[in-house]
TORKEMAR-993006 format. One line per field, with one value per residue (C-alpha): x, y, z; residue number from 0. Coordinates in steps of 0.5 Angstrom, whole numbers, plus 2048, in hexadecimal, padded with zeros to 3 digits. Layout:
xx = c(X,...)
yy = c(Y,...)
zz = c(Z,...)
num = c(NUM,...)
end
This chain:
xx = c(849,848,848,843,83C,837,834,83B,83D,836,838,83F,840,842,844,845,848,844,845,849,84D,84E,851,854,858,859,85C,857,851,849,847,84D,84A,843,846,849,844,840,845,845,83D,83C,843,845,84A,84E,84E,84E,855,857,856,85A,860,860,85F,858,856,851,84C,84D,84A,844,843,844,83F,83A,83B)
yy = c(709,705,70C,710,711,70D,710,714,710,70F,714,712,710,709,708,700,6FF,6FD,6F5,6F8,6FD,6F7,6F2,6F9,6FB,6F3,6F2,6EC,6EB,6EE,6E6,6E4,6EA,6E7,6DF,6E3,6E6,6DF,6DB,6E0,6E0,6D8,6D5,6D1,6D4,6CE,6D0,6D8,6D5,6D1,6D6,6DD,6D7,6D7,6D0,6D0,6D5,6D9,6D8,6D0,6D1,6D5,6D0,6C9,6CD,6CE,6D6)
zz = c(8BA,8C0,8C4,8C0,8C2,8BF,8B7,8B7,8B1,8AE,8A8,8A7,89E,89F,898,894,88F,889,886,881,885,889,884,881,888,889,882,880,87C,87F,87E,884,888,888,889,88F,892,891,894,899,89B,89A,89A,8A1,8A5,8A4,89B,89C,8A0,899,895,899,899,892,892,88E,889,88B,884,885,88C,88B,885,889,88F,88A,88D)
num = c(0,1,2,3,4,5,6,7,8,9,10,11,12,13,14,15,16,17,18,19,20,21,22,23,24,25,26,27,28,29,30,31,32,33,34,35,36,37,38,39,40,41,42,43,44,45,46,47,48,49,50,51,52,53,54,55,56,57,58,59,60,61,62,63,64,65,66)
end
């Protein structure tokens, strides 16, 4: 990518899973992929770590931060 002139990429699909194809693929509920995807743009760096550790839930997180 670094070597292609600028606009080389511009029609390449770039393809995102749906929330319910993700919490598919991930073997978790569409409400955990959203709490994630909360936690991840409003949650501290320090609680993002907390919850990739597995040492909080994600759903509890995004409800005690009110994401």
């Amino acid at each position: 990518m670094a070597k292609l002139e600028v606009g080389t990429n511009q029609h390449v699909e770039i393809s995102t899973p749906s929330q319910a194809k993700a919490a598919e693929m991930l073997n978790v509920s569409r409400e955990s992929v959203i709490s994630a995807r909360k936690v991840i743009d409003q949650g501290s760096v320090e609680l993002i770590k907390k919850v990739d550790a597995g040492k909080i839930a994600v759903s509890t997180t995004a409800k005690k931060q009110n994401c």
